[in-house]
C-alpha positions in Angstrom: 82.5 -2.5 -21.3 82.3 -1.1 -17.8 82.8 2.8 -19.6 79.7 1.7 -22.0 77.5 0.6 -19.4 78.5 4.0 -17.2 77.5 6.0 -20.4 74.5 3.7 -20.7 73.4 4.7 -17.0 74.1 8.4 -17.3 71.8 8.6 -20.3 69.4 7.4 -18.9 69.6 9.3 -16.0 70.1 12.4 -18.0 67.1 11.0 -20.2 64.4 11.0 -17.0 65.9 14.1 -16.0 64.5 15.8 -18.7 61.5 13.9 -18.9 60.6 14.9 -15.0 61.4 18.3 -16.1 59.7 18.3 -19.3 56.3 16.5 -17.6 56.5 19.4 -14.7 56.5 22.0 -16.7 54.0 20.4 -19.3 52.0 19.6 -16.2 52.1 23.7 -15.0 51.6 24.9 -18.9 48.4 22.8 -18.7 46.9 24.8 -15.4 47.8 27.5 -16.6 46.5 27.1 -20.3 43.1 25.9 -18.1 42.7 28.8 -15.9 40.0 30.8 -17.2 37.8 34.1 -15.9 33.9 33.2 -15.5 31.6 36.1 -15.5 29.5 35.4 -12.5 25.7 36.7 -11.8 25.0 37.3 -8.2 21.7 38.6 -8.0 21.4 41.0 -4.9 25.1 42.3 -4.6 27.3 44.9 -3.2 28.0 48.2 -6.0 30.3 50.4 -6.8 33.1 48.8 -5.1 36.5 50.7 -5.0 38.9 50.5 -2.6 37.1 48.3 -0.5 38.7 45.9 2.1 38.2 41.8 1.7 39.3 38.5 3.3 38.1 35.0 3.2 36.7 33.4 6.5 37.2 29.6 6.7 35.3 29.6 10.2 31.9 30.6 8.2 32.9 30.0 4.6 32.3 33.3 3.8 34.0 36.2 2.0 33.9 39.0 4.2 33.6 42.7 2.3 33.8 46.1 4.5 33.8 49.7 3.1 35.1 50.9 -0.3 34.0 54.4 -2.1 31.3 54.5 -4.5 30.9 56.4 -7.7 29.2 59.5 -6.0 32.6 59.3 -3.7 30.7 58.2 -0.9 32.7 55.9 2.0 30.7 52.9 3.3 30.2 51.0 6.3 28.9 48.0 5.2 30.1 45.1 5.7 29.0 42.0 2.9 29.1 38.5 3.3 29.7 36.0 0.0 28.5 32.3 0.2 29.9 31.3 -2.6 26.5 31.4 -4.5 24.6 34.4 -2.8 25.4 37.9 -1.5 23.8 39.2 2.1 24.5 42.5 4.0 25.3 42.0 8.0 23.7 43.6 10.4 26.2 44.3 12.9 25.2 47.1 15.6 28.9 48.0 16.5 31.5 48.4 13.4 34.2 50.4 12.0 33.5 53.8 10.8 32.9 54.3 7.2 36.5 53.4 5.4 37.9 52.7 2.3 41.8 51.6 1.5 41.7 49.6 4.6 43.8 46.5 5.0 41.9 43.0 6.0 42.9 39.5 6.5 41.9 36.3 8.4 43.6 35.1 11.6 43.6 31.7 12.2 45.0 31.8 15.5 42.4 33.7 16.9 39.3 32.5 14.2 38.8 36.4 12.9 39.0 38.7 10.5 41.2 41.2 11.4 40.9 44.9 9.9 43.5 48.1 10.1 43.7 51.3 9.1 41.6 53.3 5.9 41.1 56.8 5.0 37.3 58.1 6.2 34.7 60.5 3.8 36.8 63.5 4.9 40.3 62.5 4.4 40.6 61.1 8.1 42.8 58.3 8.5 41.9 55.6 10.7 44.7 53.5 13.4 42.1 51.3 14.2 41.8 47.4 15.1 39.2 46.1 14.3 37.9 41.7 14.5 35.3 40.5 12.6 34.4 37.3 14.8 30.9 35.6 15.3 29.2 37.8 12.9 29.9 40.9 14.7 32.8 43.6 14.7 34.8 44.0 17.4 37.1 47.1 18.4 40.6 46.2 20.3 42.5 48.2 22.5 46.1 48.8 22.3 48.5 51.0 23.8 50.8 50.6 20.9 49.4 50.5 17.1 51.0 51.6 13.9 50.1 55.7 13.2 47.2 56.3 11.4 47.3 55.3 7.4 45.2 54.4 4.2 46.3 51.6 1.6 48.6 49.1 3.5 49.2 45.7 2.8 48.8 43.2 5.0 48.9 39.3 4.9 49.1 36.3 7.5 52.3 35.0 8.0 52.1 31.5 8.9 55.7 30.7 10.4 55.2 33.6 12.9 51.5 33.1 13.2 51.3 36.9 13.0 49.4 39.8 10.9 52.2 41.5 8.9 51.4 45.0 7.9 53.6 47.0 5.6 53.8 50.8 4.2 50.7 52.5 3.8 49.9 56.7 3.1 50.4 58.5 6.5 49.4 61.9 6.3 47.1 64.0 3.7 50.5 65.0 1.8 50.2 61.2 0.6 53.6 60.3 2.2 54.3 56.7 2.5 55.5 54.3 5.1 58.3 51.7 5.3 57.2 50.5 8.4 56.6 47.0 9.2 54.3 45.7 12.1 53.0 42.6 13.2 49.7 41.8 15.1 48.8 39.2 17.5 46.5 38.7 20.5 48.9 40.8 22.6 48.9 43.9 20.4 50.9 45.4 17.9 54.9 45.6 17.8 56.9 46.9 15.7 59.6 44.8 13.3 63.2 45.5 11.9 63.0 45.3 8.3 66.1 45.9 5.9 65.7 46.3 2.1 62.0 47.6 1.4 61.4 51.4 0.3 58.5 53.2 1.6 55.6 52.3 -0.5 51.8 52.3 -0.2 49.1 50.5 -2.2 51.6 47.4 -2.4 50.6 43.8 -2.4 51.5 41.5 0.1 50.8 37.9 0.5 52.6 34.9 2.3 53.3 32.0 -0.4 52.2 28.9 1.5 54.5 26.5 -0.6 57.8 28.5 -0.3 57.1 30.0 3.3 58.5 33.5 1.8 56.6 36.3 2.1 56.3 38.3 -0.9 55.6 42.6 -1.1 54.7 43.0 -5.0 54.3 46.6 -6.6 53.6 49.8 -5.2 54.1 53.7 -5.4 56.3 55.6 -3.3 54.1 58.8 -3.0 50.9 59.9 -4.8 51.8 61.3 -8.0 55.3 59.6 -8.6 55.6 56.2 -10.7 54.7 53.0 -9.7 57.1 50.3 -8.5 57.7 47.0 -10.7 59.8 45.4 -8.3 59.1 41.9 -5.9 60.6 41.5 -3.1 60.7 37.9 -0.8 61.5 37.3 3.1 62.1 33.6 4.8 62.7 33.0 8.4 63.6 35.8 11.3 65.8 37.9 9.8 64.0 40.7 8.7 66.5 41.0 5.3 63.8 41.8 2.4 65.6 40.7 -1.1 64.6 42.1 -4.0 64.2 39.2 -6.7 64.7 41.0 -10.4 62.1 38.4 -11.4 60.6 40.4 -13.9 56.9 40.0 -14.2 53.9 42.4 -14.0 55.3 45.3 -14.2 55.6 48.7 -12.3 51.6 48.8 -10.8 50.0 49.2 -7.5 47.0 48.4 -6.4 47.0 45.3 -8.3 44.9 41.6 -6.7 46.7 39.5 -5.5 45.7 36.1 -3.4 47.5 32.7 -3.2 46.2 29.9 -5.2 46.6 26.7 -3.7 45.2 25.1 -6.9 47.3 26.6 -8.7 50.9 26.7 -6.3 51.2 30.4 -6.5 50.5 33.7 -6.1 48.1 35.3 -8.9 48.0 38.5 -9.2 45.4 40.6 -11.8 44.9 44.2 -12.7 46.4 47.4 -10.7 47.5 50.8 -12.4 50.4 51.8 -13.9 51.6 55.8 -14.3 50.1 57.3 -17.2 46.9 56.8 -18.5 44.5 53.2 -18.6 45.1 50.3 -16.6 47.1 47.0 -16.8 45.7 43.8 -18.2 46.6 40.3 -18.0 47.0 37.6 -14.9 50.1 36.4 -13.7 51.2 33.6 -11.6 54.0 33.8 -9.1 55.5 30.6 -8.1 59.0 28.9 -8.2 60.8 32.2 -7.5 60.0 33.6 -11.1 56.5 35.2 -12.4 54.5 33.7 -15.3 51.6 34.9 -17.5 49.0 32.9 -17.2 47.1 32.1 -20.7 43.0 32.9 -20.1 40.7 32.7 -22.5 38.5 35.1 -21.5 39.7 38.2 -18.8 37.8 41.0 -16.6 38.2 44.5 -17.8 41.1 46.4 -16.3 40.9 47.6 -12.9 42.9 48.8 -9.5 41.7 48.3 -5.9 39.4 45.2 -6.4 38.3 42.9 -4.0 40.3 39.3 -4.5 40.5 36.5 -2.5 40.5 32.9 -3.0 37.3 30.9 -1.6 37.1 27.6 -0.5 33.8 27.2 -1.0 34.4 27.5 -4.8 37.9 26.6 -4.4 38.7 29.7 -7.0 40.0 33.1 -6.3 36.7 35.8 -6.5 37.5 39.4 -7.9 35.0 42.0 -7.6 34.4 45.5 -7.9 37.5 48.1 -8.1 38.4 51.4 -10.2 38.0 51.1 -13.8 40.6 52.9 -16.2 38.6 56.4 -15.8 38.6 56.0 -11.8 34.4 54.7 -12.0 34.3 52.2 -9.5 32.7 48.8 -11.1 30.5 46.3 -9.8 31.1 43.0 -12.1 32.2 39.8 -10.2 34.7 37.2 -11.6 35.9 34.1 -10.8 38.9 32.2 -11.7 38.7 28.8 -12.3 41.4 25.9 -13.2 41.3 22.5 -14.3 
């Protein structure tokens, strides 16, 4: 009797088990079967946006959009602010130089948008610091920064309250970087890492429900194929672990942005070697990548602008390089239910 009723209990338990497991992933099938792409019409907006640099401001509710190259390979010093409904160029008096392939991301700690780095209209790279605080740029000082470079990645890591920045291209000869730096009020320092090649045009983001940072994609040097791997980091240690998750595939320059509506990091678009660009959007979350089912998705593109907004609590994707390197001026949004 006492063997029936353990049986008994153990299916049961064995029975909720996979009921639990059957309603989570039923329950993460059904975002992602609900995530779409919406076309959105702006009105008066920024155009012919490659390579520009992008972060969301919580402070102001704003997406904040500095540089990029347009079609007639021009590099721009503007800087454009997103409401979430309308588009409107700043008029700041001091700001960076012209850039494009700079890195940008928002500091909570010290309520700014901080910038680094880019590649000018002559092939000049910048080692710049730059905050975009109170409406207004503002250069900083530092007697140690990270050498001059174009197309790092760069994210907030919230365990550290620090700016991360990885890799990047360091001279004209497009040779890449395996350095790792971090940012604070204090000034820039440089960090061990162990396991990351040098790599430019990665993607970097901190995933806010694993506390691992993840470095996605990349190219070791202009010319050479891209990277398909992902690599996470947890804690102090510096030890960068490749994950063999699968995924994407080998592509840099690809969006990426955490979604906290979604648990994950999504990632859309990038280039691949060889001719036309990568499609599809993918979700990364749970230590394993996903495709997420749209019914409807941007044309393929590399160096977009991506970020997720609060104000329409969906990740924004905008401009970038379309398969024949044109730089485009659609806007998206990507929304889930």
């Amino acid at each position: 009797m006492a063997r029936k009723l353990s049986l008994s209990v153990v299916a049961v338990v064995i029975a909720l088990t996979v009921t639990c497991a059957t309603s989570a992933a039923t329950s993460l099938g059904t975002k992602n079967s609900l995530a779409r792409w919406e076309r959105v019409s702006a009105g008066t907006h920024p155009r012919d946006l490659d390579s520009a640099a992008s972060a969301y401001d919580p402070d102001t509710g704003q997406l904040v959009v500095f540089g990029g190259e347009t079609k007639a390979g021009v590099t721009l010093s503007a800087t454009w602010l997103w409401s979430g409904s309308t588009w409107s160029e700043a008029t700041s008096g001091t700001h960076p130089p012209a850039l494009a392939g700079a890195a940008m991301v928002y500091d909570p700690k010290v309520h700014a948008v901080v910038l680094f780095g880019g590649v000018g209209q002559y092939g000049t790279l910048s080692s710049e610091t730059w905050l975009w605080k109170s409406s207004a740029w503002h250069l900083q000082g530092s007697t140690k920064a990270p050498s001059p470079r174009s197309y790092p990645a760069m994210t907030y890591d919230t365990k550290s309250q620090t700016v991360d920045l990885f890799g990047g291209f360091v001279n004209s000869s497009a040779q890449t970087s395996a350095q790792l730096w971090a940012w604070s009020p204090t000034g820039w320092r440089q960090l061990v890492q162990l396991g990351l090649p040098a790599l430019a045009e990665a993607s970097m983001v901190y995933d806010q429900v694993s506390g691992e940072m993840l470095i996605y994609g990349g190219v070791k040097a202009r010319g050479i194929s891209t990277v398909g791997q992902t690599w996470v980091q947890k804690g102090a240690s510096g030890n960068w672990r490749p994950t063999g998750a699968g995924g994407p595939g080998s592509r840099a320059g690809a969006g990426t942005a955490f979604d906290p509506t979604l648990g994950g990091v999504v990632a859309f678009g990038g280039w691949e070697s060889g001719p036309g660009r990568p499609t599809g959007t993918w979700l990364w979350a749970h230590s394993h990548w996903s495709k997420i089912a749209t019914s409807t998705t941007p044309p393929a593109r590399s160096a977009a602008v991506m970020a997720f907004d609060d104000n329409e609590n969906a990740i924004v994707l905008v401009g970038g390089a379309s398969a024949n390197l044109s730089p485009m001026s659609d806007q998206w949004k990507l929304v889930t239910e």
